[in-house]
N, C-alpha and C positions, 0 to 999 in steps of 0.2 A: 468200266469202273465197278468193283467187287464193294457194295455198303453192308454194313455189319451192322445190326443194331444190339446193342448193349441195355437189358435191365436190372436195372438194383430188383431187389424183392420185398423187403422189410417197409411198411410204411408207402410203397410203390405201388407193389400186386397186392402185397396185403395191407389189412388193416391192423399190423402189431400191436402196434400202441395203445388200441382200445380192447386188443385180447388179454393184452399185459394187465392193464388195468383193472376189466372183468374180472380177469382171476383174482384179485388182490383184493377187488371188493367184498366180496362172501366172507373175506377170512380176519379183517381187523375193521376198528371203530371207522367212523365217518369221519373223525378230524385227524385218523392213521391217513387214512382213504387219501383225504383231498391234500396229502403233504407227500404220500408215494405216488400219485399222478404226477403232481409236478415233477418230480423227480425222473421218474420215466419219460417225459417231454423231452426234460436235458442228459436224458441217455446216461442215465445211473446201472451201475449192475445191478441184474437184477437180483444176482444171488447176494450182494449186496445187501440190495432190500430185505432180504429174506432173515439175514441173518443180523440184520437191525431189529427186526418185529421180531424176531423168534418162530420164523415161518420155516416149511420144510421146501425146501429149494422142488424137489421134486414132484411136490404136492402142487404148487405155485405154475412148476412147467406144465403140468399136466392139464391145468386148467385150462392153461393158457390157448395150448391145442385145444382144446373142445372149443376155445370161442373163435378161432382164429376163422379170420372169413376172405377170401376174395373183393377187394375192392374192382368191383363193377368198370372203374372209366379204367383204371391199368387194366382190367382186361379187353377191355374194347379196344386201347391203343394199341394193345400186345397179336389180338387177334388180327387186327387192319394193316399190320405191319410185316405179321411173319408170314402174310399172302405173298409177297413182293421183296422181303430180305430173309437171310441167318439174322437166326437172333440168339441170342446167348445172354444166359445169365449171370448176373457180375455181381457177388454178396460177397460184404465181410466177415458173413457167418461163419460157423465151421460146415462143413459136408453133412455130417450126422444132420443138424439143426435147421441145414436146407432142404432138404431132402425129403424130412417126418414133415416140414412146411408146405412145402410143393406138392407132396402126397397130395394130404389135407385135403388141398384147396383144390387138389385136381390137375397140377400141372408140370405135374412131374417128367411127364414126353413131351412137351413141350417144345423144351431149348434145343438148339444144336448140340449145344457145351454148356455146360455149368462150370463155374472157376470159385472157388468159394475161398476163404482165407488160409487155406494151407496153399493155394496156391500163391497169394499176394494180397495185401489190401490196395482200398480204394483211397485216396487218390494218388497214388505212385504212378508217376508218368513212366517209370521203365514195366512196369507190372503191366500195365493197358496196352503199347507198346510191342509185348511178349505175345498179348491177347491178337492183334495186330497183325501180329505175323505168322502167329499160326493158322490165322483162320485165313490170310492172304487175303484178308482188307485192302483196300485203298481209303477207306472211309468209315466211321463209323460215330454212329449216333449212339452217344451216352444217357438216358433218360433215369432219372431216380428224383430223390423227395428232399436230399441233405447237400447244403449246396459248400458246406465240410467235405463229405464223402464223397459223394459223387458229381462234383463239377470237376473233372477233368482238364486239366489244362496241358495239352500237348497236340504237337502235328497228328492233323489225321484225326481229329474228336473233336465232334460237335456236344458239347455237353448242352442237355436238355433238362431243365427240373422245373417239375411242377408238384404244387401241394393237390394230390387229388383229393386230401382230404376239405379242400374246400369247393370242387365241383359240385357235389350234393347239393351242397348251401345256395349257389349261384342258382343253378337249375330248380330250384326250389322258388326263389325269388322271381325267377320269369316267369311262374304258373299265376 
């Protein structure tokens, strides 16, 4: 039996959310601040944002890269995983945007395949499926952060999601 393991990237390997935010911080008030967080929680565009505050979309992205970091436990799982399967990365991003990401953070040779939203979004069960059969799965584990996006529901996928953003927390707690 051929298991595929499948990762989201956004909010999974990395820590997006709190890059997003970083950048946004430096650039407008504390009561802009704590109302474009929220926002960024419920996955607002961000060019959106940008052009609600009068911010420069590109200024905005650039920060963002500088803050963007690797979260620690998706790397752990990602390491301990692709000893023993293919793993392949599964984003709704575009290519461009995973890619200057995956850089970044160091894990750009990583995957087998990367499949990023030109080729499908997540969760299309004919899209995963396609992933499926190319890669000559019998099985594969879907692991990401949005249980929207990436809970997969079809033959053949074990959908896995976990908030790593509250393993810190936990692990902090047993010391």
């Amino acid at each position: 039996m051929k298991i595929g393991i499948c990762f989201d990237l956004h909010n999974t390997l990395t820590d997006a959310n709190e890059a997003w935010k970083l950048a946004y911080k430096d650039l407008v008030g504390n009561s802009e601040y704590l109302e474009i967080s929220k926002r960024i929680d419920q996955k607002e565009s961000r060019e959106k944002l940008c052009v609600e505050h009068g911010l420069n979309y590109s200024l905005v992205t650039q920060k963002y890269r500088e803050n963007l970091s690797i979260n620690e436990y998706g790397l752990l799982l990602l390491n301990s995983l692709s000893k023993y399967f293919e793993v392949c990365l599964v984003t709704n991003s575009s290519k461009e945007k995973a890619i200057n990401d995956l850089k970044k953070i160091g894990l750009d040779q990583k995957f087998n395949k990367i499949y990023t939203k030109e080729n499908g979004t997540k969760p299309d069960p004919e899209y995963i499926k396609n992933i499926i059969k190319e890669n000559n799965f019998d099985l594969v584990l879907m692991i990401g952060n949005d249980i929207y996006e990436d809970f997969v529901t079809s033959d053949n996928v074990v959908p896995l999601i976990i908030d790593f953003t509250k393993c810190g927390r936990a692990l902090k707690l047993k010391k």
